[in-house]
Every structure is written in C-alpha cells, then in structure tokens.
N, C-alpha and C positions, 0 to 999 in steps of 0.2 A: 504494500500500500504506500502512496504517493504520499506520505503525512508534510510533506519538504515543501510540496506546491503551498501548502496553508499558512496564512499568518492572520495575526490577533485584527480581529476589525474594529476594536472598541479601543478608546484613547486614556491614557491615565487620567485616574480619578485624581485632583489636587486634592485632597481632602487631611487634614487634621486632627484630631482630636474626636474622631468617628465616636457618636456618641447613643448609633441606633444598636450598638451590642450588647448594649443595659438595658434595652426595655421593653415591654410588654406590651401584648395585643389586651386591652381591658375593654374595648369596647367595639360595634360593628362600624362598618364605613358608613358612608353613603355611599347605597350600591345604583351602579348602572347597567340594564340591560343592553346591549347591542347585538342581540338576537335576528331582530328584525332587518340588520344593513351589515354587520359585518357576519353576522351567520349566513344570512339569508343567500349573500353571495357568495358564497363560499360552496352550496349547495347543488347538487349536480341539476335537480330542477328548482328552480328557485322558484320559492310562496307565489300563489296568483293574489291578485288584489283580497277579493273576501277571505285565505284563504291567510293571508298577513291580519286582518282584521281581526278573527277568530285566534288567533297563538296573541295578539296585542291584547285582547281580552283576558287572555289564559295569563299573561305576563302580570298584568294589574292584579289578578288575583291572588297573585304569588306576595304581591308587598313591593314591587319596586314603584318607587316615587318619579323615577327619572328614567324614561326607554327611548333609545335614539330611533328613530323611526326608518330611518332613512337617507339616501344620497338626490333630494328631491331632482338634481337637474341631469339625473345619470340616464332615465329613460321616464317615457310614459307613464307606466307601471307605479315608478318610484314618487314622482312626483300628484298621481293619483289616489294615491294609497295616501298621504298627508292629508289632502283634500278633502276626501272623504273620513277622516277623523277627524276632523276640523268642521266642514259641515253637516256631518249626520252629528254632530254633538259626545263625541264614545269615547272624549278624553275625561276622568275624573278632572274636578279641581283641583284637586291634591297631589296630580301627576301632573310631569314636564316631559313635554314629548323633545328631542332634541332630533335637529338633522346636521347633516356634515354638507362640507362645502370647501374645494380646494382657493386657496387667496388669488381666482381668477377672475376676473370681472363678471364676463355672462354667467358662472355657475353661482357667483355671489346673489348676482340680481334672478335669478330662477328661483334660490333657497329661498331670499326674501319673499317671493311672491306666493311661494307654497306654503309659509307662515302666516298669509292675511288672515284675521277672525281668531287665530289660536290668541287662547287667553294666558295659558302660560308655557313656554317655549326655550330653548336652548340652540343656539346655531354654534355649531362648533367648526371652528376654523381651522385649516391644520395648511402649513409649506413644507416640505423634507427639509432638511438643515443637516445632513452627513457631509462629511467630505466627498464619498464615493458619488451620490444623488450629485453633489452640485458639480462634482468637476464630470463627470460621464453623461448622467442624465438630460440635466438643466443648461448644463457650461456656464454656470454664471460665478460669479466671483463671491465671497463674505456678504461685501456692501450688499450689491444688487438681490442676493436671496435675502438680510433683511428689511433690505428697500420693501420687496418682493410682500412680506409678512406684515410692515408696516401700511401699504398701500390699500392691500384686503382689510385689517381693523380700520383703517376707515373709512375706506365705504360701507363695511357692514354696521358700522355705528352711524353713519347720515343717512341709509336706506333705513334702517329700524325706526331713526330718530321721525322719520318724513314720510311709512307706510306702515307702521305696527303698531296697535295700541295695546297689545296687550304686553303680560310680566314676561318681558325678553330677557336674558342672561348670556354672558358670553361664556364660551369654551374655545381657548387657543392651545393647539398640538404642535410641538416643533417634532413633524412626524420623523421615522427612525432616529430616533432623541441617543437611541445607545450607540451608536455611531457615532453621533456629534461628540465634538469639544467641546467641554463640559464650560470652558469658559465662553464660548462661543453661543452655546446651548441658553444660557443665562442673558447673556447682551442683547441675542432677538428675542426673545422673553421677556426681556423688561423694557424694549423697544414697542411692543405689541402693548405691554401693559399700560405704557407712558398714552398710547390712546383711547385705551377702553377707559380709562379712570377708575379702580375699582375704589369701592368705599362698603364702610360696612352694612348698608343697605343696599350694597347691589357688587357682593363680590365675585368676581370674575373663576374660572375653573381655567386651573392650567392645567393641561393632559400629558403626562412625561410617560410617553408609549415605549415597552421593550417592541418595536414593529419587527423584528425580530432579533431573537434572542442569541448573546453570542459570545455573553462569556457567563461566568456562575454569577450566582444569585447576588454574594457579597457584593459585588461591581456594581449590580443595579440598582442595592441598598446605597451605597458611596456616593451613587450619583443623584440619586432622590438626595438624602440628606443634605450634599452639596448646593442643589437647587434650594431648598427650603431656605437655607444659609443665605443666597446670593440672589435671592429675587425683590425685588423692592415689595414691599405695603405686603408682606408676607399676612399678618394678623388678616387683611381683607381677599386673598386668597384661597380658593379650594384645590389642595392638590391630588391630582387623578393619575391614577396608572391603568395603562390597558396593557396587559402580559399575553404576547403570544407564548406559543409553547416549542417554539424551535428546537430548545434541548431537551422538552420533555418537563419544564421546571415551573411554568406560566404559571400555581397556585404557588409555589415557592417564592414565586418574584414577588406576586402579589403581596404573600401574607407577609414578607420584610421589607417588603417596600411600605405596609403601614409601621412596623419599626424604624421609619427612617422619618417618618413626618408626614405622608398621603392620608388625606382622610377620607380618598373617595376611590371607590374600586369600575373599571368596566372590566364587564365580560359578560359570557355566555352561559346559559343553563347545559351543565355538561360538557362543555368547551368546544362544542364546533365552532369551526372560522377558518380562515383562511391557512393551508399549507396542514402544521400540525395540529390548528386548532386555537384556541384562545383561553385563558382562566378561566375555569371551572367553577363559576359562583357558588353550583351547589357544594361541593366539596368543600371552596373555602365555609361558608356560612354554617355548614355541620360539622368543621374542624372548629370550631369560635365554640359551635353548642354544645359541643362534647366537655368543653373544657370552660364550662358554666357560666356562658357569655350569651345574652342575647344576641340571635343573627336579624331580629326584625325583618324577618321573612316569613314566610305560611309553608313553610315545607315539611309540615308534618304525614304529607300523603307522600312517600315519595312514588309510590304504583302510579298513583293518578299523571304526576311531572312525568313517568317515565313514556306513558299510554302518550299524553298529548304530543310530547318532545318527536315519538317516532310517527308519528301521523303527519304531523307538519314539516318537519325535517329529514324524513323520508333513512335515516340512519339508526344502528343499531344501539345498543347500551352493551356493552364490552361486559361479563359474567363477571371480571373481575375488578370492574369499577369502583372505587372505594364511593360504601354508604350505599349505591346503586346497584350495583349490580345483582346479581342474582345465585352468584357466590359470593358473596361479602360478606355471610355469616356463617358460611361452609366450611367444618374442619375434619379435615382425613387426618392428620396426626396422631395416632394418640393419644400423646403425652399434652396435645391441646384440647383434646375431647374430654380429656380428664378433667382438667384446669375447667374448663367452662362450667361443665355440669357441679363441679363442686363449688365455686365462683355463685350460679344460679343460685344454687339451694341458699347458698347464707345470703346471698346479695337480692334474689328478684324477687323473693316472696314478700317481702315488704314496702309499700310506695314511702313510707318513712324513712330507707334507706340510702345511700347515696349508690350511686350505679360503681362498682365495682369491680371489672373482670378483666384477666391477664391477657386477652386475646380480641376481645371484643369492646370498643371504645365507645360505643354507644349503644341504647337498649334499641335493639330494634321494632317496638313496639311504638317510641316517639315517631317515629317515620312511617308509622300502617305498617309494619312487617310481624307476619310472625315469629317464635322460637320457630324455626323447624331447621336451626342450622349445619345440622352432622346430616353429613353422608359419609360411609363406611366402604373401605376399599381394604386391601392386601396390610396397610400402612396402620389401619385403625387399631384401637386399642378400644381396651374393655369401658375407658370412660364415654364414648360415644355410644356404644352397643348398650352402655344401662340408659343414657337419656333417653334413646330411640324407646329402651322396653318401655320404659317409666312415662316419660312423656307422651308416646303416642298410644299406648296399648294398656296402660296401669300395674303394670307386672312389674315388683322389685326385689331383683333376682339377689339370696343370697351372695356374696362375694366369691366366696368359693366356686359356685353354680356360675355365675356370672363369669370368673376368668376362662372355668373349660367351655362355656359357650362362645364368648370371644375368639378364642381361639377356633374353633369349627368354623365360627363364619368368615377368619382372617383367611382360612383353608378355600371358603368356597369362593370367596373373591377375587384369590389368585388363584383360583383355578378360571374363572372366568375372563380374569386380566380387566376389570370393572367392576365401576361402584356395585354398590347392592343399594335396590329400593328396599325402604320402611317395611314394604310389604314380604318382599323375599326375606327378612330377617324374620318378622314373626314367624309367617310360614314356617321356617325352617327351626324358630323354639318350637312351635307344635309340634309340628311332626316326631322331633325329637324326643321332647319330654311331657307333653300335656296329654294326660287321660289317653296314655299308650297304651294298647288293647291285644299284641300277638307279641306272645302266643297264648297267654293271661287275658281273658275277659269276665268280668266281673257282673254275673247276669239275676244274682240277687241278693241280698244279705238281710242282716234282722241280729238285734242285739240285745241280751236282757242282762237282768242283774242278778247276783249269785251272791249274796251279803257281799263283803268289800270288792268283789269282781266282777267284771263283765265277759257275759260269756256270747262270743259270736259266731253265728250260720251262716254259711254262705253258700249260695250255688255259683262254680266257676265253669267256663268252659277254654279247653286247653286243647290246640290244635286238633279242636273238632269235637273231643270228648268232652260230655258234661260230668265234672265231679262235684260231690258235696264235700264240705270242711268244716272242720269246728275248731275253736280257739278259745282258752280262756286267759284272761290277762287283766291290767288294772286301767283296761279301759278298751276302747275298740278297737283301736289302733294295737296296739300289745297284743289283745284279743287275734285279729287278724292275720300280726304277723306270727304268732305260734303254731297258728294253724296253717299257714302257707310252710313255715318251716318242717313241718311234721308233715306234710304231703307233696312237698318237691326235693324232702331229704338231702336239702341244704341248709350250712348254717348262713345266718346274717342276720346285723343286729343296723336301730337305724342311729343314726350319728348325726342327723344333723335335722332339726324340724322346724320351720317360719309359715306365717300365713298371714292374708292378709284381704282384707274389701278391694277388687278390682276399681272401684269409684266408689265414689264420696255419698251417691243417692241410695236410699232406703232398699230399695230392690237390684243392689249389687249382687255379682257373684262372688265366693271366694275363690281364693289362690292361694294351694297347702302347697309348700317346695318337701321334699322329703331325701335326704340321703341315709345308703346304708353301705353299710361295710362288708367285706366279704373279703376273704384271704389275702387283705391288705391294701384292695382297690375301692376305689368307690362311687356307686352309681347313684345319679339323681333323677328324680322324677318329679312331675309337678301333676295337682289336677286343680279341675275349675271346676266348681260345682254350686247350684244356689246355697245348697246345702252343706253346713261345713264339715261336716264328718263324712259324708258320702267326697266332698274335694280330697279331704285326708287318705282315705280307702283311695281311691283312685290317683293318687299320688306316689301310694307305697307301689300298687299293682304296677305304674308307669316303670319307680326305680327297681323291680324286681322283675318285669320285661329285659329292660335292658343289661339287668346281671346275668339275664337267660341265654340274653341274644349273643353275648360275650365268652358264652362257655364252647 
C-alpha cells in the first residue's frame, strides 16, 4: 500500500493552554436536524415533495426546534417543498425551519424568496475557506474568498432587512472549516460577523463543519476551542458543528466538540448524509441519556424512529447499531450472559433503582425495547440458557441441572454452526427432561397413609408391559421411589429436589426438578404438572428414564 502518496490535510492547531480536556458534557445542545437537505441528498432516491413533508412532520415530533429544510434555489423540488411549509401553515411556532445558501448572488436572492410568510426562519450561509477549495477549486486568493463571504452577509442582511418580516437569524459556515487555517478560519469569521451585528437579542450561529473528517477527534476539539477563543462578541454567538463521518468518528467529533465550547449540534437521525454519513443524533442524544443527562428529545420509541427513518430514507438500520439496532442487546458470550442476567435480577426488578449492568448501558425498555437480548450459539454459556429458561418459559433450572443442560445445547449449536431460537432450547429441555415417558410410563397411582407413612400404588407400563408396584416411604415420593427400586432391581437414591409455580397467576403449573444418584452419576429429570405431587412423581419417573436409557 501507497501510504507515501498521503499527507496530513488539516493545519496546526495554535492553541495553548487547551482547556476542553477538563470538562464535561452536563447538558444537551441545541440540536439541528439536517435530515431533510443534507440527508435527503445524499439519498439514492431523494424525498418527493409530500413525501419530505411527512418525515418534517415525523422530525417535529421527535423534539427538534430547528430543521434545515432545504437548499431552496438547488431545484424545483427544493424550493417547493419550503413553500408549501410556509403556506399550508405545518411549521410549529416553536420550530425554525433553516435553509442553506452558497455566498452567490442569485442563490442568495432564490433562499430569500422561499423565506416570504415564514414566521421564524434561519438562512445559513456557508463559502469553503480551505487552502485546497481556494487554490484548485475557486482560484481565488485569502482576500477575494473573504471578500467572497463578506459580500453574501450582506446582501443576505439588506434582502431580509427589505423582504422578510418574520424572526430571521443568521447561520454562517466557513465550509471545510478542518482544512482551513485556523487563523484564517477566525479573520473570515469575524469579517462575516463585523456585518451581521450579533447582539444578545438576535445572536448569530457560527457552523465550524468537520465537511470532512481528516484527522482525530483531539484536532477538531483544538480547533472548536481555538474558535471560541478568537471570535469577536463570543457571549452573543451560537456555536455549531456539523461532523461528517469520514473516519468513522462524526459522534466522537461531535460529543468533544461540545467539550471544547459548541452548544449547538447538526446532524442526522442515524447518520445518513453524504459519502460516510453525518452525526448520528440519535446515538449522541442516548449517549447524554444513558449517562443521566436530559437529551430533550422524544426518542423513547426507538421501533417507531427506526419504521419511519426506512420508509423515507429508503436504507437499512445496521443489526449492530448502537441503541438501534436489532442486536444491541444480543449477547452470545457467556461470560456476558452471565453478567447480565445477574446484573437484571438485583438491578431491573426495581424502578427505585438506578440502571446498572456491565454490558448493557441502557434499559432497553426507555426506548420500547424489550429484554429479549440473549441469543445462544456454540460460544454461550449457562448465564444466557437460565435467562432464556426463566424469562421466557418460567423454569428455574437448579445450577447443577442448569450447567449439564448448557452444555447439551452448547453441543447442538455447534453442531448446527448457528444461533438456537428460544424455541429450539425449550424444545430440546423437554424433550430431554420434562414428564419423560420410555421406557417408564406412569399410567396411574393412588396414595394413603399407614400411621407415620405413606404407602403408594401404582400402575406402570414399561416397554409395553403393564406392571403394578407398591412402595412404602415417609411420603410419596420415598413411597415411589422404593417401589421402583424393588421392581427395576436397581439401587438409586434422589440427591437433589427444587420446585416451583411456572407463573405468578392462581392456576399455575408446577415444576419438580428431581436428581438421583446411581453408581456415582447422576440423572435429572423434571415434571410439570397442575398438581404438585403428580409434577414430583413425574419428575423422578423423567430422572429414572434417563438412568435407564444410560444403562
């Protein structure tokens, strides 16, 4: 590999006394969707008119206050879709729709015109300002790209001032900003700012875009910070990052870019956008909530965000999306199946508790999700196989019972070389150990009492033949097994006994586990029965099957 052709695209950071490595995220941004204009085009079919209306309505409902609408003077399409928010009336009060516009004359005077009637609004302005842009793309020198920057603020503040009456706000981008000289980056910046005037009734949004990403995260904290430091009337500023995801890092950039001073975020639900994609709002906003931050969002549905997102955006949800996806609370481990399930039991059963588990960062229950996060492969261990019995079926398998069943189903899923459904694991406890019936069938019994003992009858039938049996003991069970011992002229004694209510309602069944011992081994059985002596009986018959089937 050519690694030689490569060199660094991004300029030293001057910076000093860096002081975004002390501190903490305590609160949410102000978030911006740009779903509708930098997702949108990013999209193999891009939103039809109604079709952007419908995901802008979906967006409002999420919580965001400010959704950039659009590139009103890019086509028809874009500039119709404004229009019709604006006059069918479908912007809340409380939302600012924002649209983009490069510092060109006719696209400036197009943005304005698609702004008429909106009541509250954002026109965001943006010129590239890289070295590579100005000397290949533009050819134009320092001056002339901030000429360039200066000339669009203001016309876009004497169009506004002379065609818009409603709460207009400005947003300037000095686009591929990580590119730029960082002192360079700051001089057309506060050249831009020198015309908007901002003040604290009507502060201006500077946008400091990673437009793409090209060195690590630390570099784009340095250069937010440095900004913060070097922009004039900072206190009446809002500053904005928009993090693509070039390296894979665009929540990274994001979440330390508000360590560095940004108190306003754009990005995407789920991070489409252009090339690799854009910040990952929901990601960040459920990285804030995990870590007991309001994200002032509505993303407690995430099924519903996931339903609308691929409808409109015509793209998948990755299985392993963090918070999303559809393995995100899936553990084949073991040794992680373990942790969880014991994790749940002290941690989920109480809403008084604080959420605590080694594996899982959030409940998935805040997001519409259910437990059902173990799936069981070759890799699993016995701590997934008891949640699965427990949680989905009510069975809770002695420990002992519990490792040699693990183990059977660690066998049947490397034998299949894949997971096992919930389903195939019961199954395969059944079969094995519940109310096992050959070469022992258990076809009637009857017990009375004999002063301190019980004494019990029973009609069996055993590969085919019906025999009777009698047993006396200190109770049916004992009863039972002296007469199986005396009629199959085996000894075996039982060694291990648990029972317990399949569920919690009134007309539950029981579940007896039963082990017995026998020339050093030993077999387990289980039975289910409404009845709990009849579960018991049919528990021993199951482990006394299985000592048969083993001889």
């Amino acid at each position: 590999m050519n690694y030689q052709k490569y060199q660094k695209m991004y300029h030293p950071v001057p910076l000093e006394n860096r002081e975004w490595p002390s501190h903490e995220i305590t609160k949410a941004p102000v978030w911006c969707s740009v779903d509708l204009r930098d997702g949108n085009q990013a999209l193999y079919s891009p939103m039809t008119t109604d079709e952007k209306i419908e995901f802008f309505k979906f967006i409002v409902k999420l919580g965001f206050k400010e959704i950039e609408v659009g590139f009103p003077a890019a086509s028809h399409t874009e500039f119709e879709f404004v229009r019709r928010l604006i006059d069918e009336d479908l912007i809340p009060d409380d939302v600012s729709i924002q649209v983009l516009t490069q510092a060109r004359e006719h696209i400036i005077k197009k943005t304005v015109e698609a702004l008429k009637g909106a009541k509250n609004a954002i026109i965001h302005l943006y010129n590239s300002t890289s070295t590579l842009q100005r000397e290949v793309v533009f050819r134009k020198n320092k001056e002339e790209i901030k000429q360039l920057a200066v000339d669009g603020a203001k016309l876009v503040k004497s169009l506004v001032s002379g065609q818009l009456d409603g709460n207009i706000r400005y947003e300037y981008s000095p686009e591929s900003f990580t590119c730029t000289e960082m002192d360079y980056a700051a001089e057309v910046t506060n050249a831009v700012l020198d015309v908007l005037e901002p003040s604290p009734d009507n502060k201006v949004i500077v946008n400091l875009p990673s437009t793409i990403e090209v060195a690590t995260v630390n570099i784009y904290a340095d250069q937010i910070e440095y900004m913060c430091k070097h922009l004039k009337n900072r206190e009446n500023l809002v500053i904005s990052v928009h993090a693509h995801n070039d390296r894979g890092t665009g929540v990274a950039s994001s979440e330390i870019a508000l360590l560095a001073g940004a108190d306003r975020i754009e990005g995407t639900i789920f991070g489409n956008g252009e090339r690799t994609g854009n910040a990952d709002i929901i990601t960040i906003a459920l990285n804030m909530f995990c870590q007991g931050i309001d994200p002032k969002l509505n993303i407690d549905n995430i099924d519903e965000i996931i339903e609308v997102y691929e409808k409109y955006n015509r793209l998948p949800i990755h299985p392993r999306h963090p918070y999303a996806g559809e393995m995100a609370y899936v553990a084949f481990s073991g040794s992680h199946q373990d942790a969880i399930k014991k994790s749940m039991d002290k941690f989920g059963a109480s809403p008084s508790n604080k959420w605590a588990n080694p594996y899982l960062t959030i409940d998935p229950t805040d997001i519409g999700r259910k437990y059902e996060p173990i799936l069981i492969n070759s890799q699993s261990g016995k701590g997934g196989v008891s949640y699965i019995m427990e949680n989905k079926y009510g069975y809770t398998l002695p420990k002992p019972m519990l490792v040699e069943f693990s183990a059977t189903i660690n066998d049947m899923s490397d034998e299949k070389q894949t997971v096992l459904s919930n389903h195939e694991i019961h199954q395969a406890f059944k079969d094995i150990y519940v109310n096992v019936s050959h070469p022992i069938k258990t076809r009637f019994y009857r017990s009375s009492e004999d002063g301190d003992s019980t004494v019990l009858s029973a009609t069996i039938e055993m590969n085919g033949k019906v025999s009777s049996i009698q047993g006396k003991g200190n109770g049916p069970l004992d009863a039972l097994c002296n007469g199986l011992r005396k009629h199959l002229d085996i000894p075996f004694e039982i060694c291990n006994y648990t029972e317990h209510a399949l569920t919690r309602s009134s007309d539950s069944k029981a579940a007896t586990y039963i082990a017995i011992s026998n020339g050093g081994k030993i077999y387990w059985g289980a039975g289910v029965d409404a009845n709990i002596n009849t579960a018991s009986i049919y528990a021993l018959i199951s482990a006394v099957n299985r000592m048969l089937a083993d001889k």
